[in-house]
C-alpha positions as CSV (number, residue, x, y, z in Angstrom):
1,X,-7.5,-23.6,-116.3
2,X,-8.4,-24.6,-120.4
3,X,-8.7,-27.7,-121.0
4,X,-9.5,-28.6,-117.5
5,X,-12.6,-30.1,-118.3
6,X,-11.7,-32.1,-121.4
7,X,-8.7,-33.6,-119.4
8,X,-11.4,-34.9,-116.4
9,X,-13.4,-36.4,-119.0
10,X,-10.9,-38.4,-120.3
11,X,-9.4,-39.5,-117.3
12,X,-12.7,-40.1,-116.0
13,X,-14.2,-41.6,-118.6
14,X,-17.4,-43.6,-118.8
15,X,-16.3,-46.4,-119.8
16,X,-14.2,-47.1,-117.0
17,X,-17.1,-47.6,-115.0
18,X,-16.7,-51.1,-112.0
19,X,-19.8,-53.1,-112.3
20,X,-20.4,-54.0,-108.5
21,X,-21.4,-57.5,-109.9
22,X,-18.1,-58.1,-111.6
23,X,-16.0,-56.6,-108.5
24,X,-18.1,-58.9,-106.1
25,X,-17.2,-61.8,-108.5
26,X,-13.5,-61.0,-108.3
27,X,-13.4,-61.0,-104.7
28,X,-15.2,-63.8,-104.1
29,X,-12.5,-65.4,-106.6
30,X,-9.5,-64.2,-104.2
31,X,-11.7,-65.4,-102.0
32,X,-11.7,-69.1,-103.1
33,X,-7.8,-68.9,-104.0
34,X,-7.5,-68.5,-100.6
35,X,-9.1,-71.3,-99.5
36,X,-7.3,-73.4,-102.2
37,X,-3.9,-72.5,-101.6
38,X,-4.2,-72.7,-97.2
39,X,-2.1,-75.6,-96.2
40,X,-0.1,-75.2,-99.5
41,X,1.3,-71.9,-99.0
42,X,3.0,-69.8,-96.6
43,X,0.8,-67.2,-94.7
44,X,2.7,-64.3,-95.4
45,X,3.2,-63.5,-98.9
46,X,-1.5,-64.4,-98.9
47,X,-1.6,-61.4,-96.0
48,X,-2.1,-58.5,-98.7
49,X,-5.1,-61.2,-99.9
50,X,-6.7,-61.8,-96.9
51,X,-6.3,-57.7,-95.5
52,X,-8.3,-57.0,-98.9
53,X,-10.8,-59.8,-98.2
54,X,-11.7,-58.0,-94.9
55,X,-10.9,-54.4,-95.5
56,X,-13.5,-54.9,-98.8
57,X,-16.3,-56.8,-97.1
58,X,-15.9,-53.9,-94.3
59,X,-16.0,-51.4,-97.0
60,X,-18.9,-52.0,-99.3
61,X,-21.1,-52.6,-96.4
62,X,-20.5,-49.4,-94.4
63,X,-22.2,-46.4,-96.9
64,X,-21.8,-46.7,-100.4
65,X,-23.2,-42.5,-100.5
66,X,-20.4,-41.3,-99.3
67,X,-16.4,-41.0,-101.4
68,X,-14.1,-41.1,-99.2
69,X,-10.8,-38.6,-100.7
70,X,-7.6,-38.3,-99.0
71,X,-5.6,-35.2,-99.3
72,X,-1.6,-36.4,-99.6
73,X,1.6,-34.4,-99.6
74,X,4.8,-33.8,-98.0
75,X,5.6,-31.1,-95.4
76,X,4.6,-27.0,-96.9
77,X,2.7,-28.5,-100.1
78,X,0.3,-26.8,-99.1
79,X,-2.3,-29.6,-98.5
80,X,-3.7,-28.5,-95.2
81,X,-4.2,-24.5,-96.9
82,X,-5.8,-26.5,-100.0
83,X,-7.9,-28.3,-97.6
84,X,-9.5,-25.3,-96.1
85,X,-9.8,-24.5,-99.3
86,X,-12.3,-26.6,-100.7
87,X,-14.1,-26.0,-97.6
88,X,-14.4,-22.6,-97.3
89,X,-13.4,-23.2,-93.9
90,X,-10.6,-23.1,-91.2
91,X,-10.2,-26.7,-90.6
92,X,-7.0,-27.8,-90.3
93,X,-3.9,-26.1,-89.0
94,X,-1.7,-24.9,-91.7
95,X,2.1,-23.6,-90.8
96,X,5.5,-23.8,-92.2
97,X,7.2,-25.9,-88.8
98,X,7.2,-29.8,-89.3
99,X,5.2,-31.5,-88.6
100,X,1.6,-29.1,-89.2
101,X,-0.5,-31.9,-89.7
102,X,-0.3,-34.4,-86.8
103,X,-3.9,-35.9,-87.5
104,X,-6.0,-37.0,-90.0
105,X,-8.9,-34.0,-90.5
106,X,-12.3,-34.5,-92.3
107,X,-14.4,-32.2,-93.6
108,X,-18.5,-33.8,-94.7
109,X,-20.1,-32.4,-97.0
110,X,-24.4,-33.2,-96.3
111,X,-25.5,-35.1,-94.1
112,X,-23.8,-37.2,-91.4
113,X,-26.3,-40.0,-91.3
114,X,-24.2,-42.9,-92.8
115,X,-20.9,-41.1,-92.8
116,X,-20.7,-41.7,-89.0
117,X,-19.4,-45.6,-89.2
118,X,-17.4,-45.0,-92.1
119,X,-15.3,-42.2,-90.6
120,X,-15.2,-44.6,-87.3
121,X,-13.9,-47.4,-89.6
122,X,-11.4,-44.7,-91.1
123,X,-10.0,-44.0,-87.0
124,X,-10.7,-40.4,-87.7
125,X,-11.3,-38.7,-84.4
126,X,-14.8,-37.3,-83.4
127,X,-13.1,-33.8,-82.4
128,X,-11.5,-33.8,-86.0
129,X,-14.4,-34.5,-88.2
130,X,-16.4,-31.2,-89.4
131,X,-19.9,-30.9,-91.2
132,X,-20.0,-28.6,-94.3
133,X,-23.7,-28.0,-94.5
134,X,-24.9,-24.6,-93.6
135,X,-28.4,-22.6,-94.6
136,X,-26.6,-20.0,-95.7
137,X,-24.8,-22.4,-98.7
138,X,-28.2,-22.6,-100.4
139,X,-27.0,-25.2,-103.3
140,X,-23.9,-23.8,-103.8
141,X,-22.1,-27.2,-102.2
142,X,-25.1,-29.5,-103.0
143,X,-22.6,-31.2,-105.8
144,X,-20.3,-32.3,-103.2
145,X,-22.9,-34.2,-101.6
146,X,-21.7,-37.7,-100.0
147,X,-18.0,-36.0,-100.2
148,X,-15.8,-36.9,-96.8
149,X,-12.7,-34.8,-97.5
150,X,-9.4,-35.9,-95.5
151,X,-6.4,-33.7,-94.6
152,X,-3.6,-36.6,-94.1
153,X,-0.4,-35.7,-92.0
154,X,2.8,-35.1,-93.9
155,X,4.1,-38.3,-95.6
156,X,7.4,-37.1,-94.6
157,X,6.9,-36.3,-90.9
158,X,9.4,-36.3,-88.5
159,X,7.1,-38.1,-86.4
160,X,6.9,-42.0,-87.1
161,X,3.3,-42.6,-86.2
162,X,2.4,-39.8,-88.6
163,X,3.6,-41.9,-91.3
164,X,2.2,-44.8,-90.0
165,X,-0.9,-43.4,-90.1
166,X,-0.4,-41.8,-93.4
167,X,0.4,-45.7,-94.5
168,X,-3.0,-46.8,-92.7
169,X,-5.3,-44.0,-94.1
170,X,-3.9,-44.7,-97.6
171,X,-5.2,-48.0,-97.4
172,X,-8.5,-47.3,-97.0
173,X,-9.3,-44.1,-98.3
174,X,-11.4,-44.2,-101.7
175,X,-9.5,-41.6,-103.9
176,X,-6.5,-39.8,-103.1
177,X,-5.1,-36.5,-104.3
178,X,-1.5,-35.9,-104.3
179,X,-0.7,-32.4,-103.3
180,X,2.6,-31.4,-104.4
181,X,4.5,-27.8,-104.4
182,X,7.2,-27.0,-107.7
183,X,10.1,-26.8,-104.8
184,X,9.6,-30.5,-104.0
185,X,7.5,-31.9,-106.6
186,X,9.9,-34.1,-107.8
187,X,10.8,-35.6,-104.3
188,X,12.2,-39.0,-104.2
189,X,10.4,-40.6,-101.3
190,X,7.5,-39.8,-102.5
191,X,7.8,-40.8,-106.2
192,X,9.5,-44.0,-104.9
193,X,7.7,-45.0,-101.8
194,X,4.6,-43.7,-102.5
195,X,3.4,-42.9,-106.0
196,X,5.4,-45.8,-107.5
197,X,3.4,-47.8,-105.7
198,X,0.1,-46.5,-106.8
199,X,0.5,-47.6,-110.4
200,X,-2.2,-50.2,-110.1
201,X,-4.6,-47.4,-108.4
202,X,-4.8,-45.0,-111.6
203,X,-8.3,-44.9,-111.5
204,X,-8.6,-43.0,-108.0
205,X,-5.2,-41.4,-108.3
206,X,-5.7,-37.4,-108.5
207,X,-2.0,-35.6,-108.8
208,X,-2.3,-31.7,-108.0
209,X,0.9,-29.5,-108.4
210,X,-0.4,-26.5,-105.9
211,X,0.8,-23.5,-104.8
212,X,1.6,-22.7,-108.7
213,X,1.3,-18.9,-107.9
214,X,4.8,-19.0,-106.8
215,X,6.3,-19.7,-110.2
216,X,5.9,-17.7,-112.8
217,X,3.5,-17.8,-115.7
218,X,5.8,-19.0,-118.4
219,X,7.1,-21.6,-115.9
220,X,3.7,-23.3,-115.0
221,X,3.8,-25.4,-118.4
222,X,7.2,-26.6,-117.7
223,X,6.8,-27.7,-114.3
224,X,3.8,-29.6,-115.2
225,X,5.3,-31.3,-118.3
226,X,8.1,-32.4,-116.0
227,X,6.0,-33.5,-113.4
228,X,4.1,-35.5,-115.7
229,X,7.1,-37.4,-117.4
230,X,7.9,-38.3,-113.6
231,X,4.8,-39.4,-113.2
232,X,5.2,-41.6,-116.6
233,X,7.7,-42.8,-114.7
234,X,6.1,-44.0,-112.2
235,X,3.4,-45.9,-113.9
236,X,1.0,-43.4,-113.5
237,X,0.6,-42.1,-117.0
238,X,-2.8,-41.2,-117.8
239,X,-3.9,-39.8,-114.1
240,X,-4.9,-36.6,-113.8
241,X,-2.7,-33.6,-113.2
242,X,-4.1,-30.4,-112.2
243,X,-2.6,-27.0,-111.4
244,X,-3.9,-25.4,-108.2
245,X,-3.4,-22.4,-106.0
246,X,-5.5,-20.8,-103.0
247,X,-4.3,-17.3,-103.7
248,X,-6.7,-16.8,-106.5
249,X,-10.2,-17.8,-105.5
250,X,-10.8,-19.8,-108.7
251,X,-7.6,-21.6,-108.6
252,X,-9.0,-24.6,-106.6
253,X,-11.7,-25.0,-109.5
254,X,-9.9,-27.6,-111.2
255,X,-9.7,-29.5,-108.3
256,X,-13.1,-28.9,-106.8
257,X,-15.1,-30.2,-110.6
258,X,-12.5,-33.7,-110.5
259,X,-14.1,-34.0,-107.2
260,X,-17.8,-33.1,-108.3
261,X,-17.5,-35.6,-111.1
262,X,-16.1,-38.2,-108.8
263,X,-19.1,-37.8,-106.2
264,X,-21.5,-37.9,-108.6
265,X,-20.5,-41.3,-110.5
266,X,-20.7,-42.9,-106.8
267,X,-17.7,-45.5,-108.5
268,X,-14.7,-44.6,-106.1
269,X,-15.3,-47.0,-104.1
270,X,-15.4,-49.7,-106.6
271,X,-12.5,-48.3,-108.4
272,X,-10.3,-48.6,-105.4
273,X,-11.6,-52.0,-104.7
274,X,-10.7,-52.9,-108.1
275,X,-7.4,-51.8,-108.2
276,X,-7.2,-53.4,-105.2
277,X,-7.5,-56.8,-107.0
278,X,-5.8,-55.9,-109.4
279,X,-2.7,-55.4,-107.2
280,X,-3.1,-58.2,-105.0
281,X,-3.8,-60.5,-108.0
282,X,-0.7,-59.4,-109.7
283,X,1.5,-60.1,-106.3
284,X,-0.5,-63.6,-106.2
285,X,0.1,-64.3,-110.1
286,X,3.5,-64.3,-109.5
287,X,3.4,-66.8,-106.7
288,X,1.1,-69.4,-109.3
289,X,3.2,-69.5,-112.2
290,X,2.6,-71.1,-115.3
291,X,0.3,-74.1,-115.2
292,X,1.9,-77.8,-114.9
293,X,-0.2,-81.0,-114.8
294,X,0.4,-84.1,-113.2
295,X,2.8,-86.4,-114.3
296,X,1.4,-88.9,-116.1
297,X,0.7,-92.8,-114.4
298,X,3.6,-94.2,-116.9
299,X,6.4,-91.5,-116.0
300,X,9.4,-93.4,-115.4
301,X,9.8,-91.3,-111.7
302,X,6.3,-93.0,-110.9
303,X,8.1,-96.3,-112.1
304,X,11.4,-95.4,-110.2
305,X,9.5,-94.9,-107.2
306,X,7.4,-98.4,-107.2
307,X,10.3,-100.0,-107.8
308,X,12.0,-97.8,-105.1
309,X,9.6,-98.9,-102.6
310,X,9.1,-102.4,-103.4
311,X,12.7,-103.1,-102.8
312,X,12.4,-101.6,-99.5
313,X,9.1,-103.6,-99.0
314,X,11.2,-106.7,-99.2
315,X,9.6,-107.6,-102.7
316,X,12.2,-109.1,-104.2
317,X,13.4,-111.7,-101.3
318,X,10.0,-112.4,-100.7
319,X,9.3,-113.4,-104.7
320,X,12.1,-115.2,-104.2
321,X,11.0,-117.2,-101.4
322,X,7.6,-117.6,-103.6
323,X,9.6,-119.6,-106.3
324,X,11.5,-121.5,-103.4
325,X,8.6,-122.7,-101.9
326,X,6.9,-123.7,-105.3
327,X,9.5,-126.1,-106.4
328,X,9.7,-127.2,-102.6
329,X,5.7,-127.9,-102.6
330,X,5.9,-128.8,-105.9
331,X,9.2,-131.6,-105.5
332,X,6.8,-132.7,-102.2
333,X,3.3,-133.3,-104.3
334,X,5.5,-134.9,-107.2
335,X,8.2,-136.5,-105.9
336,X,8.7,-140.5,-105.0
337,X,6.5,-141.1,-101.9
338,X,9.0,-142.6,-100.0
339,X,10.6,-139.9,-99.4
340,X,8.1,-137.2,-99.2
341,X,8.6,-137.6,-95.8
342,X,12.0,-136.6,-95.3
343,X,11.4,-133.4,-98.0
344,X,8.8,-132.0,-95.6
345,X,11.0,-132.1,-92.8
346,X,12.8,-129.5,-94.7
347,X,11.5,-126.1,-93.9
348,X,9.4,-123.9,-96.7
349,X,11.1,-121.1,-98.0
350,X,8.0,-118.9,-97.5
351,X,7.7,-119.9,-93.1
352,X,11.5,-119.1,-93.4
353,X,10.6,-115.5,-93.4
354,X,8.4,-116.3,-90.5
355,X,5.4,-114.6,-93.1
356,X,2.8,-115.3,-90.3
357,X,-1.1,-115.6,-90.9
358,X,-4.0,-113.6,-89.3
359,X,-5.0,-114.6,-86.2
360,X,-8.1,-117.4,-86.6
361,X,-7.1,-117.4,-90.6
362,X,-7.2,-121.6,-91.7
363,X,-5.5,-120.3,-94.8
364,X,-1.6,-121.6,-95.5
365,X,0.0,-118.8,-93.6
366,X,2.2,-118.4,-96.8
367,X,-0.4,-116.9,-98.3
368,X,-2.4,-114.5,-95.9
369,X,0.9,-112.6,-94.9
370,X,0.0,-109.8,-92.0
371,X,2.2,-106.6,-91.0
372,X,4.1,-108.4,-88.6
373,X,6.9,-110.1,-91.0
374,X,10.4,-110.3,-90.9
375,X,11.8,-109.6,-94.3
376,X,14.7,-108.1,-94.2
377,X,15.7,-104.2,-93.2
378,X,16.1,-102.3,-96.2
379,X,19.6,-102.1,-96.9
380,X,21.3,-98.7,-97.0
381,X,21.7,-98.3,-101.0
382,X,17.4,-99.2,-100.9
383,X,17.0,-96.2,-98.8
384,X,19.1,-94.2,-100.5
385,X,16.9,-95.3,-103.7
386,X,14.1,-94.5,-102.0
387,X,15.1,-90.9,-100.7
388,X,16.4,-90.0,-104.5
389,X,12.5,-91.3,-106.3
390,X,11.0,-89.7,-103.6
391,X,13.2,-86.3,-105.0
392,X,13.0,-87.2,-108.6
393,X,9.1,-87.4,-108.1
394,X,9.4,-84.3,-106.9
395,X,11.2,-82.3,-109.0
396,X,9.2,-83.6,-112.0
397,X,5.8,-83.1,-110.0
398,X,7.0,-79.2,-109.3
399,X,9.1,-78.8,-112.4
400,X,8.1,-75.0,-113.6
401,X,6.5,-74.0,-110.3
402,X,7.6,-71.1,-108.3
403,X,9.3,-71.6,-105.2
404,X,6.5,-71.6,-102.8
405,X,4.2,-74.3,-104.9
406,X,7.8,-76.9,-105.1
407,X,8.0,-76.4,-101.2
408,X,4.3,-77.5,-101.2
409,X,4.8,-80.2,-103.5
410,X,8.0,-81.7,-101.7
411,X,6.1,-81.5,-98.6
412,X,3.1,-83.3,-100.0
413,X,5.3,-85.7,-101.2
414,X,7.2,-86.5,-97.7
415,X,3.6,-85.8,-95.6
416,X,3.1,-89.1,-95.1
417,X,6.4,-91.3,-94.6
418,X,6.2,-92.0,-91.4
419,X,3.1,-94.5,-92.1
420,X,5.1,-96.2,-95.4
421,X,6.5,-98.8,-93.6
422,X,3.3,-100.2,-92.2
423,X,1.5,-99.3,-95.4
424,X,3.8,-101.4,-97.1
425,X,3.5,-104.2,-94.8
426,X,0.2,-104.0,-94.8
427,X,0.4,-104.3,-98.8
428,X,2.7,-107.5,-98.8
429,X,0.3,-108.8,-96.1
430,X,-2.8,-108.5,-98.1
431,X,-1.0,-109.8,-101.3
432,X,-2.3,-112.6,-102.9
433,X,0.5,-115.2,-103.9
434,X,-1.6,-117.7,-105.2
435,X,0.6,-120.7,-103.8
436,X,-2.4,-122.3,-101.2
437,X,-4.3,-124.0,-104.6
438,X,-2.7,-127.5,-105.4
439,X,-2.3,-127.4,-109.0
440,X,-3.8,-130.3,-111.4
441,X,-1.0,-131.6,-112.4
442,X,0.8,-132.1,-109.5
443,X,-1.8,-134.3,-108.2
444,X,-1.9,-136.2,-111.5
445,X,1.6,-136.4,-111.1
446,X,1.3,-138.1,-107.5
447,X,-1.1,-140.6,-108.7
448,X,1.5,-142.0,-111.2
449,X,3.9,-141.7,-108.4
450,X,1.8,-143.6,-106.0
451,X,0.8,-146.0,-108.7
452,X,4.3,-146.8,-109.8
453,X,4.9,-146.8,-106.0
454,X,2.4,-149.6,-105.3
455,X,3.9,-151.7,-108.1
456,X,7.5,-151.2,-107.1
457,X,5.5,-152.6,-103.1
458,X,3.5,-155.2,-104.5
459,X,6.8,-156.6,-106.7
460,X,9.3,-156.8,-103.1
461,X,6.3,-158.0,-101.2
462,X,5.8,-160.8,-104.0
463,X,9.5,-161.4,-103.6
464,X,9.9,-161.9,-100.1
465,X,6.9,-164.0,-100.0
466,X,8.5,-166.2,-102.7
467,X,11.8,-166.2,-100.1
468,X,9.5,-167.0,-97.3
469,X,7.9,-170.5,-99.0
470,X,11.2,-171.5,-100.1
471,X,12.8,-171.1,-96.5
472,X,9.8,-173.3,-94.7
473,X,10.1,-175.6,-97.5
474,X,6.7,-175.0,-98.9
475,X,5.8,-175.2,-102.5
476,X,6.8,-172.5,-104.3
477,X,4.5,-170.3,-106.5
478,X,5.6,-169.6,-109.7
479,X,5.3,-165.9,-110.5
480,X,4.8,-164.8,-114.4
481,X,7.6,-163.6,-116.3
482,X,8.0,-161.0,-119.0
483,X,10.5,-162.4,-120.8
484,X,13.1,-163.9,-118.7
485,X,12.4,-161.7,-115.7
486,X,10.1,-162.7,-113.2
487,X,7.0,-160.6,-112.7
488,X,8.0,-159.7,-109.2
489,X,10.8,-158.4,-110.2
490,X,10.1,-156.4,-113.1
491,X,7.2,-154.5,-110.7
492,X,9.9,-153.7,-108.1
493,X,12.7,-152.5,-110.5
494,X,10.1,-151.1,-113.2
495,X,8.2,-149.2,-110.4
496,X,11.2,-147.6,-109.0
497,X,13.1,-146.4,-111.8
498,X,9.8,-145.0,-113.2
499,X,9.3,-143.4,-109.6
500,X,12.5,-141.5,-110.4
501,X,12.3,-140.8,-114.4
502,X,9.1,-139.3,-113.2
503,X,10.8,-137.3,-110.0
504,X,13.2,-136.5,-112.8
505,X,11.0,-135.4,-115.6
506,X,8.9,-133.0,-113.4
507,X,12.1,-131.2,-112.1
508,X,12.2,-128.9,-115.2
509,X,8.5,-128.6,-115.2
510,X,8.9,-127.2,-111.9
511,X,11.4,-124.9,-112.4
512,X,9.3,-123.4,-115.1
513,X,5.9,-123.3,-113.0
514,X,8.3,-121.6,-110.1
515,X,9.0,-118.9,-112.5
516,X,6.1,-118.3,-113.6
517,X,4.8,-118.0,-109.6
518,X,7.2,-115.4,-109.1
519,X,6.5,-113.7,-111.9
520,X,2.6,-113.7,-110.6
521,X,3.5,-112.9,-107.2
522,X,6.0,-109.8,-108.4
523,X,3.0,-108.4,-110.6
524,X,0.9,-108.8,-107.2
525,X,3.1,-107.3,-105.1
526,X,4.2,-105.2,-107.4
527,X,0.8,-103.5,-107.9
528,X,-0.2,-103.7,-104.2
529,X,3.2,-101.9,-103.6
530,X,2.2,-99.2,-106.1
531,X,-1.5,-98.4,-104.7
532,X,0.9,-97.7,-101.6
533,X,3.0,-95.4,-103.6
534,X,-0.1,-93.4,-104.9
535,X,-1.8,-93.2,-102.0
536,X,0.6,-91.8,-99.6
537,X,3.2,-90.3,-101.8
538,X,1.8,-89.4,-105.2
539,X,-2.1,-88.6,-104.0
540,X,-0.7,-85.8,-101.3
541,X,1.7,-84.6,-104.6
542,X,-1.2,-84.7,-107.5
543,X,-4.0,-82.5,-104.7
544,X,-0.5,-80.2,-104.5
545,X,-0.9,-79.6,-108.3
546,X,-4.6,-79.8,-108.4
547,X,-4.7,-77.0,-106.0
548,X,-2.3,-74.9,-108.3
549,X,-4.3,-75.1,-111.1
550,X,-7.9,-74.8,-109.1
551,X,-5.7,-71.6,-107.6
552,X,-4.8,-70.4,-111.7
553,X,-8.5,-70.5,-112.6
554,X,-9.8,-68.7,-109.6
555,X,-7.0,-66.3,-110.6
556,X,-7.9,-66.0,-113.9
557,X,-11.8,-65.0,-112.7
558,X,-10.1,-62.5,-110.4
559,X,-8.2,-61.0,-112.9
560,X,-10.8,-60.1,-115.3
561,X,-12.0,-56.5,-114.8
């Protein structure tokens, strides 16, 4: 045994100490990632999260006096013999026949008083727990004080629920010791199903190679060197290896100071915990990923995706309809008076779409548009437009994500479809197409028009008046000329071709002033189209990507020792 205690105080080393604080800290950070990621995530990968949650809260408030150490090993390691062992005591059966060990044994050393709960926490059965305390001990056990020994059944039982509740124990225990014979030391289901997977648990990870009084001297140095590079292999370089046997009374020695040094720094616990985190954080980091922010507000899918859902809005016949219905308002205010009447017999492009006001609203129904329209069904190519911004969004939003976070985000991003197409109603209704103000010039335009109207009136009337005195043979009045044309009919002809050069002159005008409504009402709808879009498509997708990152910095807190 040289050496022995130089070995324990390097793999025990102070500075490898848990700071109850920092461990608290770190699972109050897996914690919060689970509150972060519920909705986002599916439950199942999160269980080895949530078990730790609860097996830890359980754990540091049952006693924190006692170290809880599991004895593990496969079928005639030894284990059970070692077990007595260390107790000085007959606890446990020991035999050759499989299974020996059909349930879990422990041994106390000091008082009970605290150790009670824990061991009922741990399922170990009243019948099968045992006291080491005894006058006659004096202080010869005093430095295992607080120590709650457990003989595990065989790992590789024939018996299912042995292994089960080998798995279960395992779980819970504080330390564990690996017992392991040099017949089977190198056994594969062990290595692979167990101690492979206790790589993140070095810190409370004890491996004894027993029963060494079988092999001869020479050979002891061998087997250990093999069965450390196997251990090397299995990510637990660095752990403790000792060399034990119960057929020379100080051969347990080793074994019996690890365990003194581990009761005594009271950090078990902690350490387990902590590799605990350290495990579960590791299966978690690989379900965060890397970190990706949210696209930005001028990424062309965000663009894609307004324009996407305006066409199935109806945007672009109802800007349409806007330019319509200004040159047809416009030709009406503007045009010869005369025939106003018959223009507004024609219907407006804007009522053609049967755009219908709120009820009670005095406003020009045109422009208070409600829910209730009838634009036009989307056509098939707009839907399928839609359905590929709607992907495109989400392959940028989850671009570098794992799997489980682009799930989330494609599911953020269809959440709420089924309320687009009144959303987007809603957003054409409440759009403000600035066609109920009569603009200035159109009524300075109808003045002219009713002025050169009146001219064109007063001129015939002044004609058939003329007609009227000749007819009754009454003295005619002789109107003013301009020239050689008579007054009367220079106010006639004058005011009606002027009607039309001005009807004509404001046609262009109008055309240009129509344009530049639709243009107002696309930006309008436009914009009320995409507060649509990032509400019920892009919000759902940026909280998606907001929770990954709040989920990455909780992580990072978690991961820090």
């Amino acid at each position: 045994m040289t050496g022995i205690g130089e070995r324990l105080r390097e793999a025990f080393r102070a500075d490898g100490r848990v700071d109850a604080d920092q461990l608290d800290a770190r699972l109050e950070a897996v914690y919060r990632f689970l509150g972060i990621v519920d909705g986002h995530l599916p439950d199942t990968p999160l269980g080895p999260a949530r078990t730790l949650i609860e097996r830890a809260g359980t754990r540091l408030s049952l006693s924190r006096d006692h170290t809880v150490v599991a004895l593990a090993g496969t079928t005639g390691s030894g284990k059970s013999s070692l077990f007595n062992a260390m107790a000085r005591m007959d606890l446990s059966p020991v035999g050759v026949r499989r299974p020996t060990t059909g349930m879990a044994h422990a041994c106390v050393w000091g008082p009970l008083d605290g150790g009670t709960r824990l061991l009922d926490w741990l399922g170990v059965l009243p019948r099968h727990r045992f006291v080491r305390e005894s006058v006659l001990d004096g202080d010869d056990e005093s430095t295992l004080h607080g120590l709650i020994l457990i003989d595990l059944p065989d790992l590789d039982s024939v018996q299912h629920s042995h292994r089960l509740e080998v798995d279960r124990l395992l779980g819970l225990v504080d330390l564990v010791v690996w017992v392991v014979d040099p017949q089977k030391y190198a056994d594969r289901v062990m290595h692979r199903s167990y101690l492979r997977e206790f790589h993140q648990h070095r810190d409370v990870t004890v491996v004894v190679l027993n029963q060494t009084d079988r092999l001869p001297p020479a050979e002891v140095p061998r087997v250990l060197a093999d069965l450390r590079r196997l251990l090397d292999a299995d990510g637990l370089d660095g752990v403790p290896l000792l060399a034990t046997t119960i057929v020379d009374p100080v051969g347990p020695d080793g074994l019996r100071t690890a365990l003194e040094r581990t009761v005594a720094e009271r950090q078990a616990a902690l350490r387990r915990l902590s590799g605990d985190v350290d495990a579960v954080v590791a299966g978690l980091d690989e379900m965060v990923g890397a970190p990706r922010p949210a696209l930005a507000p001028d990424d062309p899918a965000i663009a894609a995706l307004d324009k996407a859902l305006a066409a199935v809005a109806g945007v672009p016949t109802v800007v349409a309809a806007v330019e319509q219905a200004y040159q047809h308002r416009a030709a009406s205010a503007t045009g010869w008076p005369l025939v106003r009447f018959w223009r507004r017999l024609r219907a407006d492009p804007l009522r053609r779409l049967h755009l219908r006001g709120p009820e009670g609203d005095q406003r020009d129904p045109a422009e208070s548009l409600v829910a209730a329209t009838s634009v036009p069904e989307p056509s098939a190519a707009d839907k399928s437009a839609l359905a590929l911004a709607l992907r495109t969004v989400t392959e940028r939003s989850a671009s570098g994500l794992p799997s489980a976070w682009r799930d989330a985000v494609a599911t953020a991003a269809r959440s709420r479809l089924g309320d687009l197409p009144d959303a987007l109603d809603r957003a054409v209704a409440g759009a403000d197409l600035d066609l109920n103000r009569p603009r200035t010039w159109w009524r300075l335009v109808g003045w002219v028009q009713w002025l050169v109207t009146l001219a064109a009136v007063a001129g015939l009337g002044w004609l058939i008046l003329g007609y009227a005195l000749r007819a009754l043979g009454l003295p005619e009045l002789r109107p003013p000329a301009v020239g050689e044309v008579p007054a009367p009919t220079l106010l006639l002809l004058g005011g009606v071709l002027a009607g039309l050069l001005v009807a004509a002159s404001t046609r262009p005008v109008a055309r240009w002033a129509a344009r530049r409504a639709r243009q107002r009402a696309l930006a309008g709808l436009t914009s009320a189209v995409a507060a649509v879009s990032d509400e019920y498509v892009l919000a759902p997708v940026r909280a998606v990507v907001a929770a990954h990152a709040d989920a990455r910095t909780v992580l990072e807190i978690a991961r820090h020792r």
